[in-house]
C-alpha positions as CSV (number, residue, x, y, z in Angstrom):
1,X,7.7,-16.4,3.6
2,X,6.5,-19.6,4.4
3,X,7.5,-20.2,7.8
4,X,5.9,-22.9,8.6
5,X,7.8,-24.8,6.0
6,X,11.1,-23.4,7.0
7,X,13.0,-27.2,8.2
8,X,11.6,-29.0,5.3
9,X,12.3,-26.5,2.9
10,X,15.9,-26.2,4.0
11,X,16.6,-30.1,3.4
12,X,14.5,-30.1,0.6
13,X,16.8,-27.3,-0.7
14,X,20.1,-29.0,0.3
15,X,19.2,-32.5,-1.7
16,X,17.8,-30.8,-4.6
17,X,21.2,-28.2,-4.9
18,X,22.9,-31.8,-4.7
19,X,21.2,-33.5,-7.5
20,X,21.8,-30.2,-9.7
21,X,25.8,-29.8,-9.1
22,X,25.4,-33.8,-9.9
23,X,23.9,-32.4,-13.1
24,X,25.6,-29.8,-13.8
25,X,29.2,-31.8,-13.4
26,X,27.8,-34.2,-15.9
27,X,26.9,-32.2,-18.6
28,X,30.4,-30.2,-18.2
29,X,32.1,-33.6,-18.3
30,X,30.3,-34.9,-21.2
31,X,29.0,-34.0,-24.6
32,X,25.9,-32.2,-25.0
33,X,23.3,-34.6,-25.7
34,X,19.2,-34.2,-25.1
35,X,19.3,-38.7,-24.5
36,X,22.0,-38.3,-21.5
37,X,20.5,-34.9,-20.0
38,X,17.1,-36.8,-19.9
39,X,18.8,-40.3,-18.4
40,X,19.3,-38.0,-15.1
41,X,17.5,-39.3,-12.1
42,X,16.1,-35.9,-11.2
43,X,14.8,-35.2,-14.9
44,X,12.6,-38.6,-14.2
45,X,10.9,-36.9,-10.7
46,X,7.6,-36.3,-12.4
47,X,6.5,-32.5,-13.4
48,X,4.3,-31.2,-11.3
49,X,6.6,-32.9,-8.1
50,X,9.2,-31.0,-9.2
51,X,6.7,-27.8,-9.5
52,X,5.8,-28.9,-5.7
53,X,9.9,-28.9,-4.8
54,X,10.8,-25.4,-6.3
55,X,8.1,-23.5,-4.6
56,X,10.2,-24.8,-1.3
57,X,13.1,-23.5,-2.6
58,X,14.2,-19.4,-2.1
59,X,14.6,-17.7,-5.6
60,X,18.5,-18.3,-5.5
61,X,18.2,-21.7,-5.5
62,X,15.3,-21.8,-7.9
63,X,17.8,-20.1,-10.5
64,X,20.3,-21.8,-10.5
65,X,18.0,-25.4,-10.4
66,X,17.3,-23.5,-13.9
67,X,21.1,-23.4,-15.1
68,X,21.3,-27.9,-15.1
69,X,19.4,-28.2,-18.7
70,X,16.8,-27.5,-21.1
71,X,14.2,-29.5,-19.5
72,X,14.7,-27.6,-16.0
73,X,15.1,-24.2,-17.3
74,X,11.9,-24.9,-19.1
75,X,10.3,-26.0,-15.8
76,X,12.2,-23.1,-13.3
77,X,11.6,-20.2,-16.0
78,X,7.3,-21.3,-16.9
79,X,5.1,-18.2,-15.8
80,X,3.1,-20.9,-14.4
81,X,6.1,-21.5,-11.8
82,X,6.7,-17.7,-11.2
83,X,3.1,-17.1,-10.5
84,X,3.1,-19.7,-7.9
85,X,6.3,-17.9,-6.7
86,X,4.7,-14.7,-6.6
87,X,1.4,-16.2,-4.9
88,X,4.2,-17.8,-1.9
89,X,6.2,-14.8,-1.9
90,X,3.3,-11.7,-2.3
91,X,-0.1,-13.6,-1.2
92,X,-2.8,-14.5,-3.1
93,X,-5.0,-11.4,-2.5
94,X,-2.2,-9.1,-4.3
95,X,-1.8,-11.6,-7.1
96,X,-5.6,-12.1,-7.6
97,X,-5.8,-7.8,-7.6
98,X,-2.7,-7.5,-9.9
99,X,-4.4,-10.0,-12.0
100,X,-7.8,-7.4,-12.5
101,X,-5.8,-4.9,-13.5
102,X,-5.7,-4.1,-16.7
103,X,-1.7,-2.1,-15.6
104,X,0.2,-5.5,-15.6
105,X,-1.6,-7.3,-18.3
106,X,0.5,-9.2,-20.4
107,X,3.8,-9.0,-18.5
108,X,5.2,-12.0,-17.5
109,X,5.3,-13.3,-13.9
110,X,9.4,-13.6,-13.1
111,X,9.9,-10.9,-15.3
112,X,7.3,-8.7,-12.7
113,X,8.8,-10.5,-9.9
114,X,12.0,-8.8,-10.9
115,X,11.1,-5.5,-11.1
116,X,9.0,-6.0,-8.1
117,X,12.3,-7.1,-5.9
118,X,14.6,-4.0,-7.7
119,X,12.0,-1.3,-7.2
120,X,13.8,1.6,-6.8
121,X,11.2,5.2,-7.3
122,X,7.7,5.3,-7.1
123,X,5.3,8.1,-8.7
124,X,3.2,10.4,-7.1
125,X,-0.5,11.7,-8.3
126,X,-2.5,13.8,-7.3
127,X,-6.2,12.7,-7.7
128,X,-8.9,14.8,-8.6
129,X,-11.9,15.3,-6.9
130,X,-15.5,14.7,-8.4
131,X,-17.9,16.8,-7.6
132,X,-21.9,17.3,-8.1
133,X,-24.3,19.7,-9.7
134,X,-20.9,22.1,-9.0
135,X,-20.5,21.5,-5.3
136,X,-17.8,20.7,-3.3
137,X,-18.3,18.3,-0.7
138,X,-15.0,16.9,0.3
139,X,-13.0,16.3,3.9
140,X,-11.9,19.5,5.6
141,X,-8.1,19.4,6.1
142,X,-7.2,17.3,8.8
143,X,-4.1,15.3,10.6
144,X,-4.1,12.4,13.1
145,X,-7.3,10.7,11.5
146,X,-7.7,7.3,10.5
147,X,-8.2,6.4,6.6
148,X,-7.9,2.7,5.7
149,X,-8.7,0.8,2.1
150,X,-11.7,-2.0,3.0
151,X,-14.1,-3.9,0.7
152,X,-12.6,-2.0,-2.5
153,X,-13.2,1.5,-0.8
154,X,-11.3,4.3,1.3
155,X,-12.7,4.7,4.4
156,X,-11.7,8.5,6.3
157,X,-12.8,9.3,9.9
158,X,-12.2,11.9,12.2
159,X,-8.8,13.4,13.0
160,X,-7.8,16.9,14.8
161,X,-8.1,20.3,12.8
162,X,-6.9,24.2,12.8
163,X,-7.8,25.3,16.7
164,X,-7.0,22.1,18.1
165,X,-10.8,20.6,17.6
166,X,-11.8,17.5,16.7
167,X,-13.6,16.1,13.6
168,X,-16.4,13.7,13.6
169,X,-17.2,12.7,9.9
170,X,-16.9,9.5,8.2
171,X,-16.1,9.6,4.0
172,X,-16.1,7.1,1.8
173,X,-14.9,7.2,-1.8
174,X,-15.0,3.9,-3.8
175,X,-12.0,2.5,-6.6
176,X,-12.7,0.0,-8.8
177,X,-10.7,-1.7,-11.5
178,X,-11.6,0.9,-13.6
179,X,-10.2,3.8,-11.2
180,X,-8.8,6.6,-13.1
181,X,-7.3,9.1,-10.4
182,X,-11.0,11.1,-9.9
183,X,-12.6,10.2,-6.1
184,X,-16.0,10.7,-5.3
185,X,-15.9,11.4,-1.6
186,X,-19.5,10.5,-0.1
187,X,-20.3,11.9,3.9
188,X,-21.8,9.4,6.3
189,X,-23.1,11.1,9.3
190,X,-23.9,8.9,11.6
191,X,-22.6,10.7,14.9
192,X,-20.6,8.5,16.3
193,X,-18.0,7.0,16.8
194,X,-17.6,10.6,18.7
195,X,-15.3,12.8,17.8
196,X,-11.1,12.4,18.2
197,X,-8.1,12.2,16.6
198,X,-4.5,9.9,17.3
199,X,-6.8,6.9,17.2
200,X,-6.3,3.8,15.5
201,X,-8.4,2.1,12.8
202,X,-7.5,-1.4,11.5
203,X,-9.0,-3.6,8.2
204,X,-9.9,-7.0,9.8
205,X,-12.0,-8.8,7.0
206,X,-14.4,-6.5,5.6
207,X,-14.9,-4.3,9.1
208,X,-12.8,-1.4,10.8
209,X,-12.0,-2.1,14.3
210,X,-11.6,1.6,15.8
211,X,-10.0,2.3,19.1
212,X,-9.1,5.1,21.1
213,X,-7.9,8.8,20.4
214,X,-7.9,12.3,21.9
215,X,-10.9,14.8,21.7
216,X,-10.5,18.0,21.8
217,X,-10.9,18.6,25.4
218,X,-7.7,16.0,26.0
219,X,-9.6,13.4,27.0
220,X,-8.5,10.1,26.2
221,X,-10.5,7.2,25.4
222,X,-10.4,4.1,25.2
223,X,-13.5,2.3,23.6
224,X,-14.0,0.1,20.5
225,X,-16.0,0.2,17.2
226,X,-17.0,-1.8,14.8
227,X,-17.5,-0.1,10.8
228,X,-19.2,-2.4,8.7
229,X,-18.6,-1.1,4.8
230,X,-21.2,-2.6,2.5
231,X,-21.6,-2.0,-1.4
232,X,-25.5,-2.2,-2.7
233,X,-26.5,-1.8,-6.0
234,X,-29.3,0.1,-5.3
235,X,-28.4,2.2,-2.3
236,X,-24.8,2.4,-3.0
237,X,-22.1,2.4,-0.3
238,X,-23.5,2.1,3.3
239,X,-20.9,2.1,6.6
240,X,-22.5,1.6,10.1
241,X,-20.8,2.2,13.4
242,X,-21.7,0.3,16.2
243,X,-19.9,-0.3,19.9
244,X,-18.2,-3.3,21.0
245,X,-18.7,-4.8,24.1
246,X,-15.4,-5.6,25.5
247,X,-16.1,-7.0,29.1
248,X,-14.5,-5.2,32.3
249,X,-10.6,-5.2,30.9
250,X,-9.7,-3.1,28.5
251,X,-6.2,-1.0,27.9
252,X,-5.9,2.2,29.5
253,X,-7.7,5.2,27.4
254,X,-5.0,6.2,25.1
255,X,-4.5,8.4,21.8
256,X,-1.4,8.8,19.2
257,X,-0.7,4.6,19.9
258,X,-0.2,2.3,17.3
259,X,-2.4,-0.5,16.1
260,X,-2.7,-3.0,13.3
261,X,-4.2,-6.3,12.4
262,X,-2.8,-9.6,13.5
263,X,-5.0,-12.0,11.8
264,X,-8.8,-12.1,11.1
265,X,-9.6,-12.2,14.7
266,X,-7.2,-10.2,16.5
267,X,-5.8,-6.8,16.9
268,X,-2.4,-5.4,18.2
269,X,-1.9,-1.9,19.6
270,X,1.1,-0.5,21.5
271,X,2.0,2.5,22.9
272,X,0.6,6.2,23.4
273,X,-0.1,9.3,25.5
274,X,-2.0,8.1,28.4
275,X,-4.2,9.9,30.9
276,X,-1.3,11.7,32.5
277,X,0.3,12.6,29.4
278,X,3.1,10.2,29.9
279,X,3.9,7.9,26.9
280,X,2.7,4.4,26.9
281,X,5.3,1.1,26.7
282,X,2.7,-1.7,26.8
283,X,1.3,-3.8,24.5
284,X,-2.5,-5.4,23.9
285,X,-4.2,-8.1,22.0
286,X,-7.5,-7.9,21.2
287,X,-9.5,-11.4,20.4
288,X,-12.7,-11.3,18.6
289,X,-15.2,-13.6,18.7
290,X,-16.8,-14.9,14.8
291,X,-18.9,-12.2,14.6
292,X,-17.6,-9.3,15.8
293,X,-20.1,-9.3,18.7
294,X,-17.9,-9.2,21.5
295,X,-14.2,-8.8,22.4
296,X,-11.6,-9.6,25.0
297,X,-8.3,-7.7,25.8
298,X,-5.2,-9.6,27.1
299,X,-1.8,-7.2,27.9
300,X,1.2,-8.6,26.6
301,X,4.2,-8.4,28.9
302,X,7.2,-9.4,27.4
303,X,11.2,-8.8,27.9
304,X,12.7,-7.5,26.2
305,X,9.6,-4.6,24.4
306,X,9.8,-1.3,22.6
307,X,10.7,1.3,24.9
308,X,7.7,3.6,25.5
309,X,6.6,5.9,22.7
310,X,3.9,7.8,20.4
311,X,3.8,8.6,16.9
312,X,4.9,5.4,16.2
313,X,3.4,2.5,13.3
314,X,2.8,-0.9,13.9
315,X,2.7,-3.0,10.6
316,X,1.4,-6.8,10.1
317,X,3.9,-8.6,7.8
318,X,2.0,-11.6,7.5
319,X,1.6,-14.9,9.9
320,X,2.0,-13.8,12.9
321,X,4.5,-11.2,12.8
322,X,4.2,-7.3,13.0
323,X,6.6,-4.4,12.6
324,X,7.0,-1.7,15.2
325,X,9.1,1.5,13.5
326,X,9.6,5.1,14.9
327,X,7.9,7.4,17.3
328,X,8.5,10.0,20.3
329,X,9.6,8.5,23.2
330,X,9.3,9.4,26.9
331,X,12.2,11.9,26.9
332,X,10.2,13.6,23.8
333,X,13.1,12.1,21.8
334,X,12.2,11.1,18.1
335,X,13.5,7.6,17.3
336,X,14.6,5.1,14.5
337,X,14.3,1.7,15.9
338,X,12.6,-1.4,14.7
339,X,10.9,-4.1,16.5
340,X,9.7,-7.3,15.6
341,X,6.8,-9.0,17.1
342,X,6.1,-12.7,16.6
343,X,4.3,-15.3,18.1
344,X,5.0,-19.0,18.3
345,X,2.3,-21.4,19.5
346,X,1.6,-18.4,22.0
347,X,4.9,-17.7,22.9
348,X,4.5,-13.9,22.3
349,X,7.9,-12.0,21.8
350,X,9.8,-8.7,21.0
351,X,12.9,-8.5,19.5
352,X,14.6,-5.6,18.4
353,X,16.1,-5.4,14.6
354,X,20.0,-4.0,14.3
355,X,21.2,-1.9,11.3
356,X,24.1,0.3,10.2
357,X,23.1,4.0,10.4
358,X,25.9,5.1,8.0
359,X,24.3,3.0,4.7
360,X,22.0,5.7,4.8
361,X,22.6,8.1,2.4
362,X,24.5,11.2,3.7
363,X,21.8,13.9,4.5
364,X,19.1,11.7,5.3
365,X,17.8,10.6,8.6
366,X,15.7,7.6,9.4
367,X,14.4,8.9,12.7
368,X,11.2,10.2,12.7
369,X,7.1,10.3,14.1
370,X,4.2,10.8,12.7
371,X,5.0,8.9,9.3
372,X,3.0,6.2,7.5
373,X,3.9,2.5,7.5
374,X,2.4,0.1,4.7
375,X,3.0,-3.5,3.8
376,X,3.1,-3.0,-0.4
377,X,4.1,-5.6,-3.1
378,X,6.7,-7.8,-2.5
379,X,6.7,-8.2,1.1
380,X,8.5,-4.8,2.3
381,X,7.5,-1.8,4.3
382,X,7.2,1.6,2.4
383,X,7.6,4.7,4.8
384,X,6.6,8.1,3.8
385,X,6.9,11.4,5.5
386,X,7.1,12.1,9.4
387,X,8.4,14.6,11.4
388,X,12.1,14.9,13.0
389,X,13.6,16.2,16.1
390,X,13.1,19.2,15.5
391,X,9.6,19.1,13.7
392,X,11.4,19.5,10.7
393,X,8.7,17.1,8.2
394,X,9.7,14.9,5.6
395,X,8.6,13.6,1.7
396,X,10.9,10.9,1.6
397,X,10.0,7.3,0.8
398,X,12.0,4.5,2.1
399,X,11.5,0.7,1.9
400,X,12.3,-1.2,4.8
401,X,13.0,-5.1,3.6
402,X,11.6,-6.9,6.2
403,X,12.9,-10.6,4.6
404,X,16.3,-9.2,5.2
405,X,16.3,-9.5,8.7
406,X,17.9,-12.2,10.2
407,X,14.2,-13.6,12.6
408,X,12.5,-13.3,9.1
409,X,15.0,-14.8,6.6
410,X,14.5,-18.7,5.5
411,X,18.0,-18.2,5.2
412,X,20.8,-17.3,7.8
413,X,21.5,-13.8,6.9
414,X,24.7,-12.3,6.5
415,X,25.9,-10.2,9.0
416,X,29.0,-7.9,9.3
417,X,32.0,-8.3,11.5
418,X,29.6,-6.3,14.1
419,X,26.7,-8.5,14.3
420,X,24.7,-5.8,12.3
421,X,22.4,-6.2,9.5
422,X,23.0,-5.1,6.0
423,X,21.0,-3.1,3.8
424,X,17.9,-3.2,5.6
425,X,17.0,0.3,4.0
426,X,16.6,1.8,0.5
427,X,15.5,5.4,-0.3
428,X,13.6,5.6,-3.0
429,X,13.4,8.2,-6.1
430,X,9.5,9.8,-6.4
431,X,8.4,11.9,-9.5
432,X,5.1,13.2,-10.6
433,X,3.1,15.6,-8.1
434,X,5.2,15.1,-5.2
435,X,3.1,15.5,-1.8
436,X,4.3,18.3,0.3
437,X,6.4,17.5,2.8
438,X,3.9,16.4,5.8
439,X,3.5,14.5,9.2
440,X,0.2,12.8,10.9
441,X,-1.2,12.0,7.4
442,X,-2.8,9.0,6.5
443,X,-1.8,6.1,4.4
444,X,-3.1,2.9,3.0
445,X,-2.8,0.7,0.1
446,X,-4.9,-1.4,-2.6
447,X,-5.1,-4.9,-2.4
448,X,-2.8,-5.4,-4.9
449,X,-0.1,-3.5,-3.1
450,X,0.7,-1.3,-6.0
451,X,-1.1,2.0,-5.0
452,X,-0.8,3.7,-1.8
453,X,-3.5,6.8,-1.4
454,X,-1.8,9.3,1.1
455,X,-4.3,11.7,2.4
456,X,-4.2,14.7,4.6
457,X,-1.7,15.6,7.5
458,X,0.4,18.6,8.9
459,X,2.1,20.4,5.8
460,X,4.8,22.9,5.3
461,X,4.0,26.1,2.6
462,X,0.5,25.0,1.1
463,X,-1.3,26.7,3.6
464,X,-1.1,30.2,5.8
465,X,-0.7,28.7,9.5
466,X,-3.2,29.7,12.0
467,X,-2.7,32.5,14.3
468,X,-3.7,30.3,17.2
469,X,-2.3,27.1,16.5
470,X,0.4,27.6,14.2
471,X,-0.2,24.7,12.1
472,X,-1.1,24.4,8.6
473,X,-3.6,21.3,7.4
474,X,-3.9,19.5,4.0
475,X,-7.1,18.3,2.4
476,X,-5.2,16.9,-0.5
477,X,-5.2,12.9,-1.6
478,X,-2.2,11.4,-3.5
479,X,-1.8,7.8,-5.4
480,X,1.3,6.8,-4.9
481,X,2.6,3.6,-7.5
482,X,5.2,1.7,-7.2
483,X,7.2,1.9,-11.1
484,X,7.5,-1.4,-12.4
485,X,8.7,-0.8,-15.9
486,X,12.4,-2.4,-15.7
């Protein structure tokens, strides 16, 4: 994914496949023999220049650089190599994280990087709860909060519960290397932010940047927060709130929009119910200053952009680039498109992403709101649950390869007679204590990309609806993992 590097890698890629075939033709033309193997000109590039070429190269042509002789496939096959690979391809944060854990230890890097790029089912847990002296304290059920993974901890505010009122509380439960599927929820009450629910919440650094939501009155909002998680050895974990000062501009007060992370200094969001109820099209960028004293909002007005929706996820990919996938739209339709955001130099742009509906499996349907959208090892989207048409919900997971799409790909991608992307999307298989199905839950993942913790959300048959609402909330948390074993 190194985009940057795209034009150089490309010719690099071109003279290196050259020099190979040259190699490869001579050994098929000629006897086996380690003295004329090594007389090739590029077995004499030195070693760690050769390193320095294959980490341009896509895995393809790293393979078959591999297949020319001994010395090469030495070289192309070292975990040294493919841990570099998995560095470019993954970032060093997950490799550093998959590193610490004592679940991949021992397993070599290509070897990982393969069962990484053919996961196909992930397994589902359902985490116990610890609790004190005999007392539980834990997070009422809840939908349309906020629960993101910062500074090795989950971090839960607010949402909506049964009667249509709004929660206040902040929780935060800590995981550590030596996590072992119990939590140890701990209540922060600080009183504010105030209370809401369909706002968003995004990891920049070690901080949350909040924005927005509904209270229970319907009134939209649109202020900003800044959570600061800190770990002390003697007081344990702290969070503080505090407000942001944003100037005079700022987006319309929203709730239900979408927001994510762009960098370590700015924020997307898109989208929403507004004042009037009508659902939002626009988009905003948020740029902080160093330290998170003061912000400035910029609207984004590009052609073509996402029609105008709610319920929908926005997803950072990496660089510049974000994933917009899903929602509600105006006519209370639920949709299945996906959008790319990029940026070039400032050039800000939308474009929408083409695939075949009928490669999805017969009975399943991609269109849905209310889901969760994470970035997870290996560069892809995993989406879970969500809501149909008909508020049917869902418990399926699907990966969306993002590196497949034709903006993304070093490579030209290959596109059917149509102009239409193939195999975008793969469902995947779950075992263990599958979540009930839900919508409006909460998801976030580990910093190795591995785990995603699934909490809360809008269920069907764990819970007696309420006679005024008719809605049933969960209070359960799930670790989802990705199954590597080949």
């Amino acid at each position: 994914m190194i985009k940057e590097s795209i034009q150089s890698a490309q010719k690099t890629q071109k003279a290196v496949c050259l020099m190979a075939m040259a190699e490869s033709s001579r050994s098929s033309t000629t006897a086996t023999n380690s003295d004329e193997s090594s007389s090739s000109p590029i077995t004499k590039i030195a070693q760690d220049h050769l390193f320095s070429v294959l980490l341009l190269l896509p895995i393809e042509s790293i393979l078959c650089f591999a297949t020319t002789c001994k010395k090469l496939k030495f070289l192309a096959y070292s975990d040294s190599l493919w841990e570099s690979v998995c560095r470019r391809d993954w970032g060093n944060s997950s490799v550093d994280a998959l590193k610490a854990s004592n679940s991949v230890q021992g397993i070599h890097w290509k070897k990982l990087y393969q069962q990484v790029h053919q996961l196909n089912s992930v397994c589902c847990h359902k985490l116990l709860v610890e609790t004190t002296d005999g007392d539980e304290v834990l997070p009422s059920p809840r939908a349309s909060h906020s629960l993101n993974f910062v500074n090795g901890c989950l971090v839960l505010f607010g949402g909506g519960c049964e009667g249509g009122r709004h929660l206040d509380d902040t929780w935060i439960a800590y995981i550590g290397n030596d996590f072992r599927r119990t939590l140890k929820w701990q209540k922060t009450d600080s009183g504010i932010p105030s209370g809401r629910f369909g706002h968003s919440c995004v990891v920049i650094g070690d901080s949350l940047i909040l924005f927005g939501g509904i209270n229970d009155h319907g009134i939209r909002q649109n202020d900003l927060w800044v959570g600061q998680v800190t770990l002390h050895e003697t007081l344990g974990i702290t969070l503080s709130w505090r407000l942001l000062d944003v100037g005079t501009i700022a987006p319309p007060p929203r709730g239900a929009h979408a927001g994510c992370c762009l960098d370590t200094k700015r924020m997307l969001i898109h989208g929403g119910i507004g004042l009037s109820g009508l659902r939002l099209g626009d988009t905003w960028i948020l740029d902080l200053s160093e330290n998170l004293c003061f912000g400035t909002w910029r609207e984004i007005v590009t052609h073509p952009s996402p029609p105008s929706r709610s319920g929908h996820t926005l997803t950072h990919i990496g660089g510049t680039q974000t994933i917009l996938f899903g929602g509600r739209g105006s006519g209370y339709e639920v949709l299945n498109d996906v959008w790319l955001f990029s940026a070039s130099e400032g050039h800000w742009r939308w474009m929408q992403q083409l695939f075949e509906l009928h490669n999805i499996p017969q009975g399943f349907s991609l269109a849905r709101v209310g889901h969760s959208a994470n970035l997870i090892l290996g560069g892809r989207l995993l989406i879970y649950g969500g809501e149909d048409s008909y508020r049917h919900r869902k418990d399926d997971f699907w990966v969306l390869d993002v590196s497949s799409m034709p903006s993304i790909k070093m490579q030209p991608s290959i596109l059917n007679s149509k102009g239409l992307l193939r195999k975008m999307w793969r469902r995947l298989e779950s075992t263990g204590e599958k979540p009930n199905c839900r919508s409006f839950h909460r998801a976030c993942v580990d910093h190795s990309g591995r785990y995603l913790y699934v909490f809360g959300g809008m269920v069907d048959g764990l819970l007696q609806p309420t006679e005024s609402s008719g809605l049933s909330f969960d209070g359960g948390i799930f670790m989802v993992e990705l199954v590597l074993h080949s």
